[in-house]
N, C-alpha and C positions, 0 to 999 in steps of 0.2 A: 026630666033631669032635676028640675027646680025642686020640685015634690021630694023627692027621694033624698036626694046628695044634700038641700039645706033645708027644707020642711021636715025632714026626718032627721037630720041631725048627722050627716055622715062629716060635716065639715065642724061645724061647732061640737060634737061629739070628742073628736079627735078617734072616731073608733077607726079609719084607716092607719092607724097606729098600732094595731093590736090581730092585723090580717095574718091569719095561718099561713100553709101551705094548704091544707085540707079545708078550709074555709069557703063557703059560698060569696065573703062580700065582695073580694078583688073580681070576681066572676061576673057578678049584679053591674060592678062597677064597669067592668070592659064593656056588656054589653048596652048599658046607655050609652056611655060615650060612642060606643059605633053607628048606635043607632039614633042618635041625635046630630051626626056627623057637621053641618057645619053652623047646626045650631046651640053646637059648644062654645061659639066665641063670646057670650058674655061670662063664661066659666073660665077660662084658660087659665089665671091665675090660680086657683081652686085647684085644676086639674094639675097643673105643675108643678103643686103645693105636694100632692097627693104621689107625683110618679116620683118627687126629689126624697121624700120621707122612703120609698118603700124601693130604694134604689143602694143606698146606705148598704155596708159591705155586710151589717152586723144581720142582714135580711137574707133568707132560704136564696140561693139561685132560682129555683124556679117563681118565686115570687119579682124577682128582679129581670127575669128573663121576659117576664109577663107584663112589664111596664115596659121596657124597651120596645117591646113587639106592638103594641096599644100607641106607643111615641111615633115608629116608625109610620103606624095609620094616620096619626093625626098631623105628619108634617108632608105627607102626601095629599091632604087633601084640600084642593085644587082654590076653592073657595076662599078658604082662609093664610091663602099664601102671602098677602100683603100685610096681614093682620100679626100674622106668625115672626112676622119682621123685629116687632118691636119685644119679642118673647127670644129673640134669638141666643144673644147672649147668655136669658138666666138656662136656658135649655144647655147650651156648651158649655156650663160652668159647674152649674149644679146637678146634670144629669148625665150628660154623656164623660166629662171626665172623671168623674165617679166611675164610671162602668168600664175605664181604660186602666184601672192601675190594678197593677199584677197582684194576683192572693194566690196562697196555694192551695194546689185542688186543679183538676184537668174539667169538670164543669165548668169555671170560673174562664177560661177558654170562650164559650160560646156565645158570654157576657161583653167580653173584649173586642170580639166580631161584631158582634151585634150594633155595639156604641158605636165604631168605624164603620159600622151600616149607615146607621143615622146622622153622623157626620156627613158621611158622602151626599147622601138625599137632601140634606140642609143648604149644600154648599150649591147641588145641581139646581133645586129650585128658589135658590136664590135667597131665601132665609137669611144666610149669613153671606154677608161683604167681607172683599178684602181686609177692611180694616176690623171687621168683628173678628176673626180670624186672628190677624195680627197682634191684638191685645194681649192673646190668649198663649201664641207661639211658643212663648217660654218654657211655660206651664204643661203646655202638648207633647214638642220634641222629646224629651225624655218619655212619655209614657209610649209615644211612638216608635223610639227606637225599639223600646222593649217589645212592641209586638212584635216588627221587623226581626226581633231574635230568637225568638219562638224556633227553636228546633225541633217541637213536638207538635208543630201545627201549622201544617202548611197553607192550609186555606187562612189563619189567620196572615200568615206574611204575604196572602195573597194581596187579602181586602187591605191591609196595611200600605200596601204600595200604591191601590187603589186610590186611597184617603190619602195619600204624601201628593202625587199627582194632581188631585183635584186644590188642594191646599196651596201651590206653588202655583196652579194656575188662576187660582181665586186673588192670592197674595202677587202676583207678578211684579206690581208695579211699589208693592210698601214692604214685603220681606226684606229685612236687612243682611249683611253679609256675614255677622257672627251666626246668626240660627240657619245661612246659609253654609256656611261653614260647619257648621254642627250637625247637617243632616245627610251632607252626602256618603260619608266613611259607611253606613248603615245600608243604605242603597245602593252604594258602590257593589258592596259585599254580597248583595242577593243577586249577581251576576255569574256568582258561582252556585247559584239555588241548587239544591238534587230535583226542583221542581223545575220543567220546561216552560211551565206557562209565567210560573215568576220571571225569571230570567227576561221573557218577554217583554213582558211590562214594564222591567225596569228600566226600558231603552225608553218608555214615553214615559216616565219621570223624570230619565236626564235631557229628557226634549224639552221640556217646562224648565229643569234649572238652568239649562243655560240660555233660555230664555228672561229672565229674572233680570229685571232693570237693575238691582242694586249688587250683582256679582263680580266680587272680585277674586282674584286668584294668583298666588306668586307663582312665578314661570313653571318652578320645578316644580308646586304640585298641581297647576294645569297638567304637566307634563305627564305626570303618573297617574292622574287621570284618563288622559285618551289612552295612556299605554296599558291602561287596565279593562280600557271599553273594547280597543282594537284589537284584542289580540282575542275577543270573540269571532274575529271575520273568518276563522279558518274553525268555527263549530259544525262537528256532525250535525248539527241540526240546521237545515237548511233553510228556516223559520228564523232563527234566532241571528244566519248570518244577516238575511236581508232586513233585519230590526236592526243589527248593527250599519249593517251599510246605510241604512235610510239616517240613522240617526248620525251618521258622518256627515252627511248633508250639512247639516246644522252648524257640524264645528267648523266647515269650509266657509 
């Protein structure tokens, strides 16, 4: 990796600056990095350098989709999870919110999934904290509702629910109650999903917010809260009643 990436010049170069689509070097590059796996870690900042340049909107999808994919390798691996700690933040700022804001174009879709891929894996192995998370909330909920409204992509409103879930349980104890208030009208809403497995999920999102140390709620719109959760218990889907019924538990 040394040899190549800074004896040859791919860092001092700046030639990953100038990667095709049809190009061999992002190719060269994937596979050192996989095959040097956790003997990347005196590179990370190089490599971060490298996946926040060619992440940028002005960049092919499939070059973007190619660093995501090579991100999502390197925040699984198992070695450098302590390490990966202190990269967390510039990872959630300069790379996956990049990869979350809406462009047009239905490729630009699997760019959006992807980011809330690598969110999710950050959050599970521990990468980012509550509070790294929280820094960020502001900056996020807007790009998240957006995905949550994706009418033309349901696997992304899946993974989206996914990543709200993991987010509220990461933030439990620091989410404050404006961005909690900001995020459930969104989630509420995907209770009407035309998808059965959103629907689902979205009962263990409001199992985490109202779990949320810092929630508050004026009566009437508590109120129209449960009356918008409850009046799933009587769903043909017999799935989604006992997600609701489990999730009553909670407000009891």
């Amino acid at each position: 990796y040394q040899r190549r990436v800074h004896g040859e010049g791919l860092i001092t170069s700046r030639s990953f600056t100038k990667w095709t689509v049809y190009g061999k070097e992002r190719h060269e590059f994937d596979l050192i990095v996989r095959q040097c796996r956790h003997g990347i870690e005196p590179f990370l900042p190089d490599i971060f350098e490298i996946i926040n340049f060619n992440m940028t909107r002005d960049q092919p999808v499939e070059i973007r989709m190619d660093m995501l994919i090579l991100l999502e390798y390197i925040i699984k691996l198992k070695d450098l999870r302590i390490v990966l700690k202190d990269f967390g933040l510039t990872i959630l700022n300069k790379i996956i919110l990049l990869g979350l804001v809406w462009s047009v174009g239905k490729p630009t879709i699997k760019i959006r999934k992807a980011s809330l891929v690598c969110l999710i894996h950050m959050i599970e192995e521990g990468i980012l904290s509550g509070q790294d998370v929280n820094k960020h909330l502001k900056d996020m909920i807007p790009l998240l509702k957006s995905c949550l409204d994706d009418d033309w992509a349901p696997d992304l409103r899946y993974v989206s629910c996914v990543a709200v879930e993991k987010i509220l349980y990461v933030c439990r104890e620091v989410i404050q109650e404006d961005e909690l208030r900001e995020i459930y009208p969104p989630i509420l809403q995907r209770l009407d999903d035309s998808q059965d497995s959103i629907r689902i999920h979205v009962t263990k999102v409001f199992r985490e917010f109202f779990l949320c140390h810092n929630l508050r709620m004026a009566a009437s719109t508590f109120e129209y809260v449960l009356k918008a959760i409850f009046v799933h218990l009587d769903d043909q889907n017999e799935d989604i009643q006992q997600a609701i019924y489990e999730l009553s538990l909670i407000h009891i």
